[in-house]
mmJSON file of the N, C-alpha and C atoms, coordinates in Angstrom:
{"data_MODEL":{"atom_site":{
"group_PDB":["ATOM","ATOM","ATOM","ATOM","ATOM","ATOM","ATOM","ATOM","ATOM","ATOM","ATOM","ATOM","ATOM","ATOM","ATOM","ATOM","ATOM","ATOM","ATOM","ATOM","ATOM","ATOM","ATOM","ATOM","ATOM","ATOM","ATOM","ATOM","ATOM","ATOM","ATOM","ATOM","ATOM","ATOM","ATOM","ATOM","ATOM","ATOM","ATOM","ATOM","ATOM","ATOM","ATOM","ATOM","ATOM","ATOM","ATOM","ATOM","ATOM","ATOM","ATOM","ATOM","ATOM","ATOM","ATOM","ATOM","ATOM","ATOM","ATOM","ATOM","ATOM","ATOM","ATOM","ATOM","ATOM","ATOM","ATOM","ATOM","ATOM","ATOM","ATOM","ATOM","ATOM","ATOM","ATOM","ATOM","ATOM","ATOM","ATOM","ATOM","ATOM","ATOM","ATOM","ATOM","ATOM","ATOM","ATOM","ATOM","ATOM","ATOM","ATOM","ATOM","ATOM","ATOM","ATOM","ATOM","ATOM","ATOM","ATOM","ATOM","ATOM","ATOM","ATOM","ATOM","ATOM","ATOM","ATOM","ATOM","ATOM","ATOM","ATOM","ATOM","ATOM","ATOM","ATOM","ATOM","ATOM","ATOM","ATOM","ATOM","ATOM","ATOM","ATOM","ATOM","ATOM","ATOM","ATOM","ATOM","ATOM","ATOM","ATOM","ATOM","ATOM","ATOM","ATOM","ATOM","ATOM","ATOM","ATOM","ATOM","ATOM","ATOM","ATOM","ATOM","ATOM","ATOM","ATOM","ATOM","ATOM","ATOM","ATOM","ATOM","ATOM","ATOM","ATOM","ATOM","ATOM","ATOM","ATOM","ATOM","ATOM","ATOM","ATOM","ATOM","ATOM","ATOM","ATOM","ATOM","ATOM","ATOM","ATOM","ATOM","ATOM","ATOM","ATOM","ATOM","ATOM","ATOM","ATOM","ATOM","ATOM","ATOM","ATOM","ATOM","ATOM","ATOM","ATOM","ATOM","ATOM","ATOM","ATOM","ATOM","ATOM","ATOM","ATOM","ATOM","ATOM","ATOM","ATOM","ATOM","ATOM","ATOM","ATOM","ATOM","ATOM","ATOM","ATOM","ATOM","ATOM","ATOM","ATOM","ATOM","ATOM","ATOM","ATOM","ATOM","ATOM","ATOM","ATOM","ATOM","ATOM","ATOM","ATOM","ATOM","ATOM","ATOM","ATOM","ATOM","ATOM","ATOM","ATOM","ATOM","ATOM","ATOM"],
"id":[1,2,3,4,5,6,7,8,9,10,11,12,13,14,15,16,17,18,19,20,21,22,23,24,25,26,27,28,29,30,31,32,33,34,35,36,37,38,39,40,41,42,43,44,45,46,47,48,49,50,51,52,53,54,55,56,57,58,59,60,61,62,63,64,65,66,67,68,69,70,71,72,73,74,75,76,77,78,79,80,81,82,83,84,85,86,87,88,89,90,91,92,93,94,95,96,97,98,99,100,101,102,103,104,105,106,107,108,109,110,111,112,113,114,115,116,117,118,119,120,121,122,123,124,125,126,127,128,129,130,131,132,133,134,135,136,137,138,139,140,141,142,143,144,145,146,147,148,149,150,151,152,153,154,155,156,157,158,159,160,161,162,163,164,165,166,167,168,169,170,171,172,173,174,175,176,177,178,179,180,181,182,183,184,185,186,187,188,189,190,191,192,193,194,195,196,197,198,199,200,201,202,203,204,205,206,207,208,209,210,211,212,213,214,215,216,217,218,219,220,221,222,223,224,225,226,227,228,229,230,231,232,233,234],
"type_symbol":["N","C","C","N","C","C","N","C","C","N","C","C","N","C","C","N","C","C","N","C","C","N","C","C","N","C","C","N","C","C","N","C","C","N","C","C","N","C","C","N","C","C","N","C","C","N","C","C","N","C","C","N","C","C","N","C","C","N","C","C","N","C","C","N","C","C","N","C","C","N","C","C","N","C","C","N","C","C","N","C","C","N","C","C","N","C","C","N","C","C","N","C","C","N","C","C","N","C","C","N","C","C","N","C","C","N","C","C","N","C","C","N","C","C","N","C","C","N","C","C","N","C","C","N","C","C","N","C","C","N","C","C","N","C","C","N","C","C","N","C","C","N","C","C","N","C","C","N","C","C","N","C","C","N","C","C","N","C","C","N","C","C","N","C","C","N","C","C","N","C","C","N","C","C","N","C","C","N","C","C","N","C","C","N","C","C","N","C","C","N","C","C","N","C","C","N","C","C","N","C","C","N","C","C","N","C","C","N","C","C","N","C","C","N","C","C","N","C","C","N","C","C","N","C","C","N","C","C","N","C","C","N","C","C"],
"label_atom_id":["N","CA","C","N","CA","C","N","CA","C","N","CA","C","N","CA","C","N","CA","C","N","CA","C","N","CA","C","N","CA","C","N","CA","C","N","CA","C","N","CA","C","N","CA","C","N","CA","C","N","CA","C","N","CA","C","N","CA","C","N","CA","C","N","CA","C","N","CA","C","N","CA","C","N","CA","C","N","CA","C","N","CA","C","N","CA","C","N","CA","C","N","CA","C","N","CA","C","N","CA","C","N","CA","C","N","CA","C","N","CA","C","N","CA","C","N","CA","C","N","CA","C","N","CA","C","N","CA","C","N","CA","C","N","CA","C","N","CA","C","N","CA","C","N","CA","C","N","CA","C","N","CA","C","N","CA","C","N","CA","C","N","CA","C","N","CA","C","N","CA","C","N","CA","C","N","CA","C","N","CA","C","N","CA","C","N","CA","C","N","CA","C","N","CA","C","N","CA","C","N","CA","C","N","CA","C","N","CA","C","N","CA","C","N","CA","C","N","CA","C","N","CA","C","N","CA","C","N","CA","C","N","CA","C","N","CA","C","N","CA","C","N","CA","C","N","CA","C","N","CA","C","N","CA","C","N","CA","C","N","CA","C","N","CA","C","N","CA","C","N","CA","C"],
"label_alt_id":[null,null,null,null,null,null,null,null,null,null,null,null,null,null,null,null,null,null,null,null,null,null,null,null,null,null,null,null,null,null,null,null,null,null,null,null,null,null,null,null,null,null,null,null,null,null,null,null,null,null,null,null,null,null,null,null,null,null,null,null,null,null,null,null,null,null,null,null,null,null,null,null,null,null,null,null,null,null,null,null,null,null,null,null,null,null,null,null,null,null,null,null,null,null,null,null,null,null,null,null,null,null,null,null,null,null,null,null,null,null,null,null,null,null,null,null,null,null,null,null,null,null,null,null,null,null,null,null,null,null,null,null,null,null,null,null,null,null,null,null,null,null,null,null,null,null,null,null,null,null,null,null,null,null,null,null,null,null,null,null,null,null,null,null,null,null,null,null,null,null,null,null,null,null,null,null,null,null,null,null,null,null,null,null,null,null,null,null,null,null,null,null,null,null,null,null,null,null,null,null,null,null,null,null,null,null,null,null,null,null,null,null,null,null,null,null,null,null,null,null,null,null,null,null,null,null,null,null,null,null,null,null,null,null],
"label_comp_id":["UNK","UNK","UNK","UNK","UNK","UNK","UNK","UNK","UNK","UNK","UNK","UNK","UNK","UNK","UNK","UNK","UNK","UNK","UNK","UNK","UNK","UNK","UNK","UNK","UNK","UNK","UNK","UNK","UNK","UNK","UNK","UNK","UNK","UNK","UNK","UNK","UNK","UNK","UNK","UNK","UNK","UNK","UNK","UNK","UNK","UNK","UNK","UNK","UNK","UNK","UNK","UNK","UNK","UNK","UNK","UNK","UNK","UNK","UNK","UNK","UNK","UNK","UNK","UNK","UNK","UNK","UNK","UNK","UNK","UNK","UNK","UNK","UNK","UNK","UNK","UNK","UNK","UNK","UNK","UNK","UNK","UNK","UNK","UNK","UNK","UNK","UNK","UNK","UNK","UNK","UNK","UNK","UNK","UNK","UNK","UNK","UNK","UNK","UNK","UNK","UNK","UNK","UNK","UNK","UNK","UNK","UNK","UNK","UNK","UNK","UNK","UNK","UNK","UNK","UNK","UNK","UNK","UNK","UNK","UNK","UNK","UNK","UNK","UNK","UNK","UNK","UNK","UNK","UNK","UNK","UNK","UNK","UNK","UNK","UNK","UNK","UNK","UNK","UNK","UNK","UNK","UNK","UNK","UNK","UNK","UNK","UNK","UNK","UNK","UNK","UNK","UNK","UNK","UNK","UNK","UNK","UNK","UNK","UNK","UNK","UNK","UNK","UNK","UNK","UNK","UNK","UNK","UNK","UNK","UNK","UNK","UNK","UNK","UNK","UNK","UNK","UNK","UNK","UNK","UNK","UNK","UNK","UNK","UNK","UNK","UNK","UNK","UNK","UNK","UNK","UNK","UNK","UNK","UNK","UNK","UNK","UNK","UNK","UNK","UNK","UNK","UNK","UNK","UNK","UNK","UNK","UNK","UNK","UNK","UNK","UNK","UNK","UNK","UNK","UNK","UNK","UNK","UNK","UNK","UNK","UNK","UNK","UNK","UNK","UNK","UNK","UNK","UNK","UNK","UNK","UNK","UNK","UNK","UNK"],
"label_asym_id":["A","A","A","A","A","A","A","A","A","A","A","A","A","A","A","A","A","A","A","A","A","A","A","A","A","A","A","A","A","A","A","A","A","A","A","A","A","A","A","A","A","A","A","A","A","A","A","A","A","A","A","A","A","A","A","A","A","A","A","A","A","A","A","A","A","A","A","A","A","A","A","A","A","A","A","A","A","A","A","A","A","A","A","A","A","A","A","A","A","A","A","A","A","A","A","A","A","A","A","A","A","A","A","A","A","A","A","A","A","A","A","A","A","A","A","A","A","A","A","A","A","A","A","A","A","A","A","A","A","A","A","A","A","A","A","A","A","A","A","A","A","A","A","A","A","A","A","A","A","A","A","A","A","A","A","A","A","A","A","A","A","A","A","A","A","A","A","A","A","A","A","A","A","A","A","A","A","A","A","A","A","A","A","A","A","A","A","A","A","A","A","A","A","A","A","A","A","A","A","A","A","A","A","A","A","A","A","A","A","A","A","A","A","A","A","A","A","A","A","A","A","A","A","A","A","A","A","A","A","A","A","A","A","A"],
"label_entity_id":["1","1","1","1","1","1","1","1","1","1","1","1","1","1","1","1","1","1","1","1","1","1","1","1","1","1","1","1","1","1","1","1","1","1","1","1","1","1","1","1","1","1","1","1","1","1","1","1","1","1","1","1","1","1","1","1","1","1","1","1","1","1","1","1","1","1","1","1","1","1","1","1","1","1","1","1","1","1","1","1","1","1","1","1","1","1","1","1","1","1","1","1","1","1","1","1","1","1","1","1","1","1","1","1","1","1","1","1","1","1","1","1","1","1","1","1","1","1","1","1","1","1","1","1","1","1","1","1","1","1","1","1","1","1","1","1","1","1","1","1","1","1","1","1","1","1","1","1","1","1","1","1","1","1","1","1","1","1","1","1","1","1","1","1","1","1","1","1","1","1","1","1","1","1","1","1","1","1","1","1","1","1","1","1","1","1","1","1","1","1","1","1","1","1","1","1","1","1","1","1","1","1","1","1","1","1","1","1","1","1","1","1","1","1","1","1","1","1","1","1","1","1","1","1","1","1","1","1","1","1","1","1","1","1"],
"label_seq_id":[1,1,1,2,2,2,3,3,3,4,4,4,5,5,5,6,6,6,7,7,7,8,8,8,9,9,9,10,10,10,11,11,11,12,12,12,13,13,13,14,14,14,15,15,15,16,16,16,17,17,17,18,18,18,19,19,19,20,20,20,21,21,21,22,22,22,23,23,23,24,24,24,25,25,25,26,26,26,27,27,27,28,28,28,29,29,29,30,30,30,31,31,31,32,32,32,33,33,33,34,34,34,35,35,35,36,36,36,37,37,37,38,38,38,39,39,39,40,40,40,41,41,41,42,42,42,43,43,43,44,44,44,45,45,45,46,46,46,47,47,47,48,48,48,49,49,49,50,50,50,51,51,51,52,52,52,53,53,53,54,54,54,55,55,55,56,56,56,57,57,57,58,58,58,59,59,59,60,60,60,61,61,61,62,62,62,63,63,63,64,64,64,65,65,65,66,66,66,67,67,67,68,68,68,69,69,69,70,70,70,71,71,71,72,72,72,73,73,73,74,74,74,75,75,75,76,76,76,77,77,77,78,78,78],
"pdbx_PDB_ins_code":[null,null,null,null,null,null,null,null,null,null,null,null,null,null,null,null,null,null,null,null,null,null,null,null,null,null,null,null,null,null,null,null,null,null,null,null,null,null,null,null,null,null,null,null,null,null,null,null,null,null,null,null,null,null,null,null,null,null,null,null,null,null,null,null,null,null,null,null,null,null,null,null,null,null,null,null,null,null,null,null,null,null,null,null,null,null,null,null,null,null,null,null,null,null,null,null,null,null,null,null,null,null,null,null,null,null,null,null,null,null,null,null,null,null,null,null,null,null,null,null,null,null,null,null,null,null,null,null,null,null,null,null,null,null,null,null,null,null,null,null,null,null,null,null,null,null,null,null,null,null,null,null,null,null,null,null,null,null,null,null,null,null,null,null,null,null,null,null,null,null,null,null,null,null,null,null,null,null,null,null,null,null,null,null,null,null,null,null,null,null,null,null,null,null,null,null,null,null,null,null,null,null,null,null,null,null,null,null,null,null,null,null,null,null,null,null,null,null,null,null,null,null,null,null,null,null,null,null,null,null,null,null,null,null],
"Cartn_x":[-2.059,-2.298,-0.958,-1.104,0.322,0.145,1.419,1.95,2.33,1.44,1.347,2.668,3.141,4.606,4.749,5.504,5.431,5.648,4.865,5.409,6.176,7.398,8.174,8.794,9.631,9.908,11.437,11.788,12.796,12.678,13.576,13.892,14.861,15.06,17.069,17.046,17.603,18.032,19.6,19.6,20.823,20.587,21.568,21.272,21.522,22.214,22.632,22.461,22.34,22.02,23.231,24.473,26.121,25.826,26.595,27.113,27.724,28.257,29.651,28.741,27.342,26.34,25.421,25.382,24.638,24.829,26.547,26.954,26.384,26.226,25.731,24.458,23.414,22.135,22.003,22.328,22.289,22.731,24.217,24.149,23.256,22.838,21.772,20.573,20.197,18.985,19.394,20.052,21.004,20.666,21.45,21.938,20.336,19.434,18.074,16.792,17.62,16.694,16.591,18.333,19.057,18.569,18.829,18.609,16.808,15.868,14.553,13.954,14.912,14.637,15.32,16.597,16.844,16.227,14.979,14.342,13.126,12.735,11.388,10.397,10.316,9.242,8.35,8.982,9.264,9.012,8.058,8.343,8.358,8.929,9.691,9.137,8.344,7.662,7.882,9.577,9.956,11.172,11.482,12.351,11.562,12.016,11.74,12.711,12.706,13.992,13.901,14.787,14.765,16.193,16.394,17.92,17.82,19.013,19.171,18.003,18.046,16.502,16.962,16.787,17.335,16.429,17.238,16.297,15.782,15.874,15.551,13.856,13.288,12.111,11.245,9.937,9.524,8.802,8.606,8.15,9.353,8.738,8.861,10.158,9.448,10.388,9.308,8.323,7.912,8.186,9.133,9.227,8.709,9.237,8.89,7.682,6.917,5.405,4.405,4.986,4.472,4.472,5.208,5.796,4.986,4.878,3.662,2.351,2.044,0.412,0.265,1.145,1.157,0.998,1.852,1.586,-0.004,-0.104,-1.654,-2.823,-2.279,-3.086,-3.252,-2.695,-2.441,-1.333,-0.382,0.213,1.398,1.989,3.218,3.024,3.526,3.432,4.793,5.794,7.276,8.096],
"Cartn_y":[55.441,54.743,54.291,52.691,52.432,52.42,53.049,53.044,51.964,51.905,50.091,50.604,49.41,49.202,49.069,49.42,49.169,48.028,47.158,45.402,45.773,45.26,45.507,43.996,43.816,42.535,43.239,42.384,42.2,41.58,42.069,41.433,41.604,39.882,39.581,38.693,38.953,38.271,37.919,37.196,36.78,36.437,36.726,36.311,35.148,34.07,32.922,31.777,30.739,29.827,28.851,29.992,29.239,29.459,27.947,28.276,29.111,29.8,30.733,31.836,32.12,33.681,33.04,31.663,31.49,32.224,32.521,33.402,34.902,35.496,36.484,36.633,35.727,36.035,35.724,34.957,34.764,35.748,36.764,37.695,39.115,39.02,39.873,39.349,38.596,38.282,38.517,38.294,38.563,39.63,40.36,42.16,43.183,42.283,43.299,42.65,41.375,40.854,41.921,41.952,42.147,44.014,44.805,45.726,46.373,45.868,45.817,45.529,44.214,43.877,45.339,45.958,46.58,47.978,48.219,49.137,49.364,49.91,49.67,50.137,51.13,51.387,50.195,49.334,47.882,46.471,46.462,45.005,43.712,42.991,42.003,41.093,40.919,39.991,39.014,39.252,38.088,38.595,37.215,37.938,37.303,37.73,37.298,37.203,36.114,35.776,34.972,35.419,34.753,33.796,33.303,32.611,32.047,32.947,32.498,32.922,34.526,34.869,36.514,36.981,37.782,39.268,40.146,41.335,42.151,41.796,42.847,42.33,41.205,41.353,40.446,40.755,39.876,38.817,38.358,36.77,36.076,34.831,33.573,34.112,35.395,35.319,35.402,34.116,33.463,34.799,34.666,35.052,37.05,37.544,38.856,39.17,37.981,38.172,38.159,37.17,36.966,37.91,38.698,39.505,41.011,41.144,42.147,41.768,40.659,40.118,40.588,40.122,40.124,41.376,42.533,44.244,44.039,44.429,43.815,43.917,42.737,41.928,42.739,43.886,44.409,43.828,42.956,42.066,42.749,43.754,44.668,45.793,47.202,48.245,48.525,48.002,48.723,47.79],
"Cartn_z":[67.041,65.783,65.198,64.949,64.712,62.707,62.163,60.81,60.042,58.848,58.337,57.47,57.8,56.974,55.733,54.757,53.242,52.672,52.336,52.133,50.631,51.149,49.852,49.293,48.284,47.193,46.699,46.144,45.557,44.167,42.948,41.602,41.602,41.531,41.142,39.623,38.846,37.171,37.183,36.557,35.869,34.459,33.988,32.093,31.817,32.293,31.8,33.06,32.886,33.552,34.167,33.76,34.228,36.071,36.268,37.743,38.338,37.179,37.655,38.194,37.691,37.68,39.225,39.484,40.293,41.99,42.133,43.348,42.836,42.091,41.786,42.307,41.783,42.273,43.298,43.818,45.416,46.077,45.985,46.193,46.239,44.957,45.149,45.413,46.492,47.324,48.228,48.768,50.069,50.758,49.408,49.829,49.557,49.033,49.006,50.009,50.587,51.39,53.255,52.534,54.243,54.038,52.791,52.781,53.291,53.252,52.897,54.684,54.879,56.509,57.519,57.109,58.416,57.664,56.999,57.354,57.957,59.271,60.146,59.511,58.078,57.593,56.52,56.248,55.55,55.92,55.112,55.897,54.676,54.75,53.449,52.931,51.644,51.518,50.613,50.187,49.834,48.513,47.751,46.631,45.685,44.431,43.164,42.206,41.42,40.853,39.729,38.423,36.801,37.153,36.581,35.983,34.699,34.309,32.646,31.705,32.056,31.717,30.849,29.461,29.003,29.628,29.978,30.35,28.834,28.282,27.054,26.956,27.234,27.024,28.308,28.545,29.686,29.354,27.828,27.888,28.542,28.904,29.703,30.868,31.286,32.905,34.061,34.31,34.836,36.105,37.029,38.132,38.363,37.363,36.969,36.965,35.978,35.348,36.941,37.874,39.073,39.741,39.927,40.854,40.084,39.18,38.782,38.689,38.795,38.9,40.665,41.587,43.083,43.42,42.893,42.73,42.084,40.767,40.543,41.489,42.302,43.074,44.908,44.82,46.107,47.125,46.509,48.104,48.17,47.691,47.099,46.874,47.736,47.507,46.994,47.418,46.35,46.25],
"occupancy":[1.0,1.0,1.0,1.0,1.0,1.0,1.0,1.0,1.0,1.0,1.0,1.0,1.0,1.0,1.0,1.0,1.0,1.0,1.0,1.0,1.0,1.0,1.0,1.0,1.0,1.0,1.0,1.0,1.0,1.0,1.0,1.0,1.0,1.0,1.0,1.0,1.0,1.0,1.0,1.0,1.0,1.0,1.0,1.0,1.0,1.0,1.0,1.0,1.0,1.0,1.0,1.0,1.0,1.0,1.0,1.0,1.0,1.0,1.0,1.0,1.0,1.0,1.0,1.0,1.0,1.0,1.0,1.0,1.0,1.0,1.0,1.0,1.0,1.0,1.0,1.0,1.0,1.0,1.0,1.0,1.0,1.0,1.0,1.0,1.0,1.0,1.0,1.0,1.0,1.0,1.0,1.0,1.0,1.0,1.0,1.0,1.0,1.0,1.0,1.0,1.0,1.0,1.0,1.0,1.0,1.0,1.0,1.0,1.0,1.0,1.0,1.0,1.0,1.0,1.0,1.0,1.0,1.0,1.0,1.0,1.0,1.0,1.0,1.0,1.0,1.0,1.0,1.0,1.0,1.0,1.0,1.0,1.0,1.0,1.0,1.0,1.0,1.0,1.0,1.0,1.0,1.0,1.0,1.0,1.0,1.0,1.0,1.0,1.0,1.0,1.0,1.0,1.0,1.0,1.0,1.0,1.0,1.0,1.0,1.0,1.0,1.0,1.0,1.0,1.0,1.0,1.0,1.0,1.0,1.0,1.0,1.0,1.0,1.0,1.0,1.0,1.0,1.0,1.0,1.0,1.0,1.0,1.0,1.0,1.0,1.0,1.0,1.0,1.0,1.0,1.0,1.0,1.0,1.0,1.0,1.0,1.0,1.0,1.0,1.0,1.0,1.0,1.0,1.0,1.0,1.0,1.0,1.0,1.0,1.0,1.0,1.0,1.0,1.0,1.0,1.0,1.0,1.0,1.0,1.0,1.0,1.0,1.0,1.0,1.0,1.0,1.0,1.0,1.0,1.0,1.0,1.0,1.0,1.0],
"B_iso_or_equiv":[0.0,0.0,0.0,0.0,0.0,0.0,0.0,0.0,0.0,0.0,0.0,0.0,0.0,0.0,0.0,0.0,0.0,0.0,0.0,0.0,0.0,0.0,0.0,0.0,0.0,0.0,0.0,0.0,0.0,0.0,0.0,0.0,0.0,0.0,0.0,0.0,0.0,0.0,0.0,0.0,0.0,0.0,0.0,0.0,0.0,0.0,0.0,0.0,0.0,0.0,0.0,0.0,0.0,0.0,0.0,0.0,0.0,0.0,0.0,0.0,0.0,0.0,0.0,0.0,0.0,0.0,0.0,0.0,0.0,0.0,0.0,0.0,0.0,0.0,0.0,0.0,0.0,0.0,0.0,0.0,0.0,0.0,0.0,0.0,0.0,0.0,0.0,0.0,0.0,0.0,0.0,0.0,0.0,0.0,0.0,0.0,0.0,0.0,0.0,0.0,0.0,0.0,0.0,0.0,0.0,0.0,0.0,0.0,0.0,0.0,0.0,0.0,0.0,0.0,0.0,0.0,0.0,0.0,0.0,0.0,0.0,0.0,0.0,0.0,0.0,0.0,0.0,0.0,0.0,0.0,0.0,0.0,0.0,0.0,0.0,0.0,0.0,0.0,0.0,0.0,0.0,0.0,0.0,0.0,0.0,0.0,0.0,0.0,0.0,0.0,0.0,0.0,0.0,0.0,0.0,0.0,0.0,0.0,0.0,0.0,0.0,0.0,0.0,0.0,0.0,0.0,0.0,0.0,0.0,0.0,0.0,0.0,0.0,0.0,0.0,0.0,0.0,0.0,0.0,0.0,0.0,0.0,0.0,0.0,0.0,0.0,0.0,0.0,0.0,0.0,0.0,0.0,0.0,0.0,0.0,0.0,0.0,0.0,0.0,0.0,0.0,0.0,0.0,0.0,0.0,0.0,0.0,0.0,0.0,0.0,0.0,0.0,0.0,0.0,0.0,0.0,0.0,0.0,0.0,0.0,0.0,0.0,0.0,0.0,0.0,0.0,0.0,0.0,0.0,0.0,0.0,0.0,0.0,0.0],
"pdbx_formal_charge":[null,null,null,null,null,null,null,null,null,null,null,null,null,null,null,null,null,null,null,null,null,null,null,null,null,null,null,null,null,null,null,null,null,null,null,null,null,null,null,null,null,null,null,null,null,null,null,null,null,null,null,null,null,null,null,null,null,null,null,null,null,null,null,null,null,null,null,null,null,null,null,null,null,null,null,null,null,null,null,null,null,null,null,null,null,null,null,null,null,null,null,null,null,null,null,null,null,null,null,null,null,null,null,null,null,null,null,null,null,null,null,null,null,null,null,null,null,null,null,null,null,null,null,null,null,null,null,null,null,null,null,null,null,null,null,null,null,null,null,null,null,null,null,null,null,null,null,null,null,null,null,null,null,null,null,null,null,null,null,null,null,null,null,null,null,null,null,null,null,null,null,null,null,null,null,null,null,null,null,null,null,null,null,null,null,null,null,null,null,null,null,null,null,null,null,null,null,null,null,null,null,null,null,null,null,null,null,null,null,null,null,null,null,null,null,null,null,null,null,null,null,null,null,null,null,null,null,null,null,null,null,null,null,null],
"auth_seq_id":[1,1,1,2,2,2,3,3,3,4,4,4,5,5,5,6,6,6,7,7,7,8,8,8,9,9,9,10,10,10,11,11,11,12,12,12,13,13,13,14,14,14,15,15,15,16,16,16,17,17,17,18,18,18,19,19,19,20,20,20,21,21,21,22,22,22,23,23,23,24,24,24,25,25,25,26,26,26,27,27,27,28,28,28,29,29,29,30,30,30,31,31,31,32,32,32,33,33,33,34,34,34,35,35,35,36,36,36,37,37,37,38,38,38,39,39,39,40,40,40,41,41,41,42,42,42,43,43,43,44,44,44,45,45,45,46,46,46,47,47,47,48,48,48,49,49,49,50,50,50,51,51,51,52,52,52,53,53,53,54,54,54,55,55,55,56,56,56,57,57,57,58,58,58,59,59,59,60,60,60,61,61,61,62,62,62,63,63,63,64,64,64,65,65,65,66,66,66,67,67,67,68,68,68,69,69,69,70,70,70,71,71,71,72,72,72,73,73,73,74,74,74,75,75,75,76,76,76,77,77,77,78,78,78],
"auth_comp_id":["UNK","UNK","UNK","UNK","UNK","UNK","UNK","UNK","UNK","UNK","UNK","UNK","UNK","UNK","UNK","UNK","UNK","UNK","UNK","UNK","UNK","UNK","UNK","UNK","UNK","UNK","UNK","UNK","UNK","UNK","UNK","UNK","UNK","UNK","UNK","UNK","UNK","UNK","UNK","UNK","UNK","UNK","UNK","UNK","UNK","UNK","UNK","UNK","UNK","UNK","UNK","UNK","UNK","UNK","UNK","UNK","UNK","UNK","UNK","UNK","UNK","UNK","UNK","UNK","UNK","UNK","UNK","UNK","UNK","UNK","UNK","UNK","UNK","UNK","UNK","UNK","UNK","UNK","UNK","UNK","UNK","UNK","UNK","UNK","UNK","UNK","UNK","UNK","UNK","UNK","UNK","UNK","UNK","UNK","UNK","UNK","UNK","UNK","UNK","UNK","UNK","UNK","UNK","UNK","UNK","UNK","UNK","UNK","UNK","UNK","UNK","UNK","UNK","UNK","UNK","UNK","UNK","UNK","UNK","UNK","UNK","UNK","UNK","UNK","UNK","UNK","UNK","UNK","UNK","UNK","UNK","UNK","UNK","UNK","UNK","UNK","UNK","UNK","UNK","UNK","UNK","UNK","UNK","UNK","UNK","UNK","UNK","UNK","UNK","UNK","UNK","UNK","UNK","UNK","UNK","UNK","UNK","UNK","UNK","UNK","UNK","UNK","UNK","UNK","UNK","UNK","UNK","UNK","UNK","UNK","UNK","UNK","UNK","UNK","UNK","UNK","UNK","UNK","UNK","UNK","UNK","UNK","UNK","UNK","UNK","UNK","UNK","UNK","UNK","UNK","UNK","UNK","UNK","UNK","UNK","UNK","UNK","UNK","UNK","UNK","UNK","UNK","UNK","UNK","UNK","UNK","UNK","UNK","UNK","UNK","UNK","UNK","UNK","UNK","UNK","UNK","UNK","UNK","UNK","UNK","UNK","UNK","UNK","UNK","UNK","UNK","UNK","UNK","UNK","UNK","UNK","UNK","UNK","UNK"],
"auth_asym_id":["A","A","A","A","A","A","A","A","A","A","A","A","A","A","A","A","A","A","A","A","A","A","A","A","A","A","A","A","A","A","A","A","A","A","A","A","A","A","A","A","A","A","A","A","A","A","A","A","A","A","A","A","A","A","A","A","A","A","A","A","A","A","A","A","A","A","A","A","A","A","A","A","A","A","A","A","A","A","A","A","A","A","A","A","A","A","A","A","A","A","A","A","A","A","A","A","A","A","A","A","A","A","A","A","A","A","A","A","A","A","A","A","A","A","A","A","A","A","A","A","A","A","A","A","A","A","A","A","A","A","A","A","A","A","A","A","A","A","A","A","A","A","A","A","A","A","A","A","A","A","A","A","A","A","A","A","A","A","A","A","A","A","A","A","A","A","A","A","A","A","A","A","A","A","A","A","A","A","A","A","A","A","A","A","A","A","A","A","A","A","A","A","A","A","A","A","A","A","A","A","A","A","A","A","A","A","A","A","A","A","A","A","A","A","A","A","A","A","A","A","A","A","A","A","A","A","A","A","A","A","A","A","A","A"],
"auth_atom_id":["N","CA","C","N","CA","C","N","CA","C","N","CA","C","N","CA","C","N","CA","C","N","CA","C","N","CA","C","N","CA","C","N","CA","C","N","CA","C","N","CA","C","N","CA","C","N","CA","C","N","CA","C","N","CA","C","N","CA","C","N","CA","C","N","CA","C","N","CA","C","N","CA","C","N","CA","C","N","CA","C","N","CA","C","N","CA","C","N","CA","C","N","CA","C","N","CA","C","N","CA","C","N","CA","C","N","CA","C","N","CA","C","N","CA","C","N","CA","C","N","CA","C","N","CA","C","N","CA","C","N","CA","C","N","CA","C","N","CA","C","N","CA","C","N","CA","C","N","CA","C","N","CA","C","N","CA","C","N","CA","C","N","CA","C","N","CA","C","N","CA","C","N","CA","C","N","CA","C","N","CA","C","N","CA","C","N","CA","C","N","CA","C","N","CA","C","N","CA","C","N","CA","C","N","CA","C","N","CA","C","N","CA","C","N","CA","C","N","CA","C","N","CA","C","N","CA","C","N","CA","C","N","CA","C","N","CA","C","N","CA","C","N","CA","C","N","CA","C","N","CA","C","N","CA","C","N","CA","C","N","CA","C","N","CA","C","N","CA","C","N","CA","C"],
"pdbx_PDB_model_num":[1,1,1,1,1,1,1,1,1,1,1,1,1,1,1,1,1,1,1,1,1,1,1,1,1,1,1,1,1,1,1,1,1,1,1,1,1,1,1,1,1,1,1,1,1,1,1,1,1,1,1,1,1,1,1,1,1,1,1,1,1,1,1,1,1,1,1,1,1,1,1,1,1,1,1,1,1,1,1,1,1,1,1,1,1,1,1,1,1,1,1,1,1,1,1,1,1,1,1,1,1,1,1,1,1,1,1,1,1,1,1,1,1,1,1,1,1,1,1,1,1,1,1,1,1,1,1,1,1,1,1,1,1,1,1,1,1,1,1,1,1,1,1,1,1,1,1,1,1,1,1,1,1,1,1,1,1,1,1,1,1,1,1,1,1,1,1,1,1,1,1,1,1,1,1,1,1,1,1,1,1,1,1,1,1,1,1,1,1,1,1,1,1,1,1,1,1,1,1,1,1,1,1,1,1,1,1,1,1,1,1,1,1,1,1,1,1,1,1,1,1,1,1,1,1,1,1,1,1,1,1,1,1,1]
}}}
């Protein structure tokens, strides 16, 4: 009996919508895409991502709100 893999996600934010933050988030897609792939219990079902999006509250971060409807929705266990 083969072991179903944990479909896992990623949340990357940045607070401001400067170019200067845009190597940032890309970085951190990167590093949780690459982290998520070299584990065999895992399997990757993608990232999720704000820009220029304040963390103190979750109206209008669109990408967040998705990414807990998709949990929600069964397509995301971690």
């Amino acid at each position: 009996m083969e072991n179903k893999k944990i479909r896992a996600c990623a949340y990357c934010r940045v607070s401001t919508a400067s170019d200067t933050q845009d190597g940032s988030f890309e970085v951190q897609c990167e590093y949780y895409e690459r982290l998520i792939n070299s584990d065999p219990e895992m399997e990757f079902v993608g990232v999720y991502g704000d820009h220029g999006k304040s963390g103190r509250k979750m109206y209008n971060r669109e990408e967040l709100n998705r990414m807990i409807k998709d949990c929600e929705d069964g397509k995301i266990d971690a």
